[in-house]
C-alpha positions as CSV (number, residue, x, y, z in Angstrom):
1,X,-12.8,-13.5,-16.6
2,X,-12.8,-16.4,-14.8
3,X,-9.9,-19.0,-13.7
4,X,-11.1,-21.1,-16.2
5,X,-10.7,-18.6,-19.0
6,X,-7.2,-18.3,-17.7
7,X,-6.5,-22.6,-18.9
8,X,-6.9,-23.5,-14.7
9,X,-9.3,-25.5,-13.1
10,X,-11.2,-24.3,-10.4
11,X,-9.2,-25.4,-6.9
12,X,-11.1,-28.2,-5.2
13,X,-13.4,-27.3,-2.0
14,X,-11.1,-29.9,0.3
15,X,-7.9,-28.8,-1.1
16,X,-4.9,-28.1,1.5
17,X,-4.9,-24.3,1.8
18,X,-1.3,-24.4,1.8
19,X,-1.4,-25.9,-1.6
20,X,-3.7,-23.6,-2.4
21,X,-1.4,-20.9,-1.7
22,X,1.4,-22.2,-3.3
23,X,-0.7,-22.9,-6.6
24,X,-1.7,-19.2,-6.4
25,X,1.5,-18.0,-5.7
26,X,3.1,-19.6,-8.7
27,X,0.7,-18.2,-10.8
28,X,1.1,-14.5,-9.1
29,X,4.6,-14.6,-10.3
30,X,4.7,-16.0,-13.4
31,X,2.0,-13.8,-14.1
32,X,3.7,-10.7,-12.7
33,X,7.2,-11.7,-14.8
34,X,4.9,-11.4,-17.6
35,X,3.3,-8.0,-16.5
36,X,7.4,-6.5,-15.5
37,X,8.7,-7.1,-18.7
38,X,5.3,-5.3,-20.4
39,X,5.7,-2.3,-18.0
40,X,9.6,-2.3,-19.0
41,X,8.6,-2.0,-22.6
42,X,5.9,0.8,-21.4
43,X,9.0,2.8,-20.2
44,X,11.2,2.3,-23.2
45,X,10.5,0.3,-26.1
46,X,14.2,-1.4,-25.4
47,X,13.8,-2.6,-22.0
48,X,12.9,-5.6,-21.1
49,X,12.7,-7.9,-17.6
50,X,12.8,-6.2,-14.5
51,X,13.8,-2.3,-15.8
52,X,11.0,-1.5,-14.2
53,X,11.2,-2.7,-11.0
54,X,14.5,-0.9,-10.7
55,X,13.3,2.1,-11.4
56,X,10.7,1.6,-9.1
57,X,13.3,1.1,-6.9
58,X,15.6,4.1,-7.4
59,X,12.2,5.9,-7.6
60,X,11.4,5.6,-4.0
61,X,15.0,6.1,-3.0
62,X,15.0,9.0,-5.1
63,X,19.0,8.7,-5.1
64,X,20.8,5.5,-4.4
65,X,24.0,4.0,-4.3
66,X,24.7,1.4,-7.2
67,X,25.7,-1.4,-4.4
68,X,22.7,-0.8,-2.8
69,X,20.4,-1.3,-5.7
70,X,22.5,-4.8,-6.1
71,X,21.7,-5.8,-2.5
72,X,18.3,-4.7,-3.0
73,X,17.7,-7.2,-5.8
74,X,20.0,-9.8,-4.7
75,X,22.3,-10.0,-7.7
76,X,25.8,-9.1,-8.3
77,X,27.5,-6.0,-9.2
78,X,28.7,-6.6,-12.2
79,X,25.2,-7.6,-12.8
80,X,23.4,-4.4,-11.2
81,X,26.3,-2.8,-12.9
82,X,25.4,-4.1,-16.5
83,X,21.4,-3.2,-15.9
84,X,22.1,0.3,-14.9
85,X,24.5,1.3,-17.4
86,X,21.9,-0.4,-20.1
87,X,19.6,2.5,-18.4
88,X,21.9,5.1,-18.2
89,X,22.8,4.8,-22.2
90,X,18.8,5.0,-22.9
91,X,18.9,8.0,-21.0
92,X,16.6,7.1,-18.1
93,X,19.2,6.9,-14.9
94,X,22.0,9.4,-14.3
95,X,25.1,8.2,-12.4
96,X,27.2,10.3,-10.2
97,X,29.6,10.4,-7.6
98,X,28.9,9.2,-4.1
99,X,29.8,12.5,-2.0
100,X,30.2,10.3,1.3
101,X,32.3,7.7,-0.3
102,X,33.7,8.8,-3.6
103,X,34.3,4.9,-4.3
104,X,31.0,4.4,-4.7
105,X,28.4,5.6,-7.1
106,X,24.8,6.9,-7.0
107,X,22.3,6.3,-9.5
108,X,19.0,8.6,-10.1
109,X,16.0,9.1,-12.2
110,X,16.5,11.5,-15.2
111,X,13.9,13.8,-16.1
112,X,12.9,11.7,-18.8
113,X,13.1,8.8,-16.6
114,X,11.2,10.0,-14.1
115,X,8.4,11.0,-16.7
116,X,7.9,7.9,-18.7
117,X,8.2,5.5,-15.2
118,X,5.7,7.7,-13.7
119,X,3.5,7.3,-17.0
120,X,4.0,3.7,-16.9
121,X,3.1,3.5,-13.2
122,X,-0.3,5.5,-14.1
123,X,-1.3,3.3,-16.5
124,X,-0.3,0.0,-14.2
125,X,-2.2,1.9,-11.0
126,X,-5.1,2.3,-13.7
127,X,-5.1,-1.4,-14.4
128,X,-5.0,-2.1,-10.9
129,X,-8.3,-0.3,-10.3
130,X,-10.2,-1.8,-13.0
131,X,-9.1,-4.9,-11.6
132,X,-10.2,-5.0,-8.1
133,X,-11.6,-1.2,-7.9
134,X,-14.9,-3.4,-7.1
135,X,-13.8,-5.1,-4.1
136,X,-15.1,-3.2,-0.6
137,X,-12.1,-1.3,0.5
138,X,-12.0,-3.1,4.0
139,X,-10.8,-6.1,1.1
140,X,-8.5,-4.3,-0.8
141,X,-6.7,-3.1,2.7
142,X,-6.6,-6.6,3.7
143,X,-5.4,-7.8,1.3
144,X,-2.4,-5.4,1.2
145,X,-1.7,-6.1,4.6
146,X,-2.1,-10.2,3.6
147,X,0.5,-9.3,0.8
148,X,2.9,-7.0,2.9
149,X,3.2,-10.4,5.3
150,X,3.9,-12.5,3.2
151,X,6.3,-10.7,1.4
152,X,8.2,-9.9,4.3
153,X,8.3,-13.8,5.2
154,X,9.7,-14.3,1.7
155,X,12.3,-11.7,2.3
156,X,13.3,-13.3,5.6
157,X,13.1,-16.4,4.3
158,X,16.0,-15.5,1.2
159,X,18.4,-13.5,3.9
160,X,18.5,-16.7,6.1
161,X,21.4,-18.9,5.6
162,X,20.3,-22.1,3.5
163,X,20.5,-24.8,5.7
């Protein structure tokens, strides 16, 4: 499918590659809100937004402390507090006391959690492949590295004080 296909013009041979970027970058995103709220769904019909990311998240930590989840996605906590309990009552995160700090709380992946994010990840790594399974590898790990920069300047970029 080309970018055409897509409703977008091809981008003009002299164009500024920074505008470039920042063309391309606006599309990754609102593309990938799109695709989030699709792999929620995946999980649990009732999800919506960023559910998946977050479990994603707690995921890789494989336990995590509800404050750090917060920080993590740079909301508040009665925010992250509100999104996890939402996944707790579906049945996908278990909450229990922190054991260092029995203040705090720590979040995990149930069973069934773990099953249907893992399910949803196989079918998002299988779309993944069919999308640029094609591209010599020396690409694909470029580009992962070109993505990994640039998200770490973004991330760098959001800590820093506004100014």
């Amino acid at each position: 499918m080309s970018t055409q296909d897509e409703g977008r013009d091809e981008a003009p041979q002299d164009e500024d590659p920074l505008l470039a970027v920042e063309r391309e970058v606006g599309v990754l995103f609102r593309r990938g809100r799109a695709r989030m709220s699709e792999l929620s769904r995946r999980v649990h019909p009732q999800l919506e937004g960023m559910a998946y990311s977050l479990l994603s998240y707690v995921e890789q930590a494989g336990s995590v402390r509800v404050t750090d989840v917060g920080v993590h996605f740079a909301v508040g906590k009665a925010t992250i507090s509100r999104q996890i309990r939402a996944l707790e009552e579906l049945g996908l995160l278990a909450r229990e006391v922190d054991p260092q700090d029995r203040r705090s709380a720590r979040v995990s992946l149930t069973e069934d959690g773990r099953r249907r994010f893992l399910a949803a990840r196989a079918a998002r790594m299988t779309r993944v492949r069919e999308l640029i399974g094609g591209w010599p590898e020396e690409d694909v790990v470029r580009f992962a590295e070109l993505l990994h920069r640039f998200n770490d300047v973004v991330g760098e970029a959001a800590a820093a004080p506004a100014g």
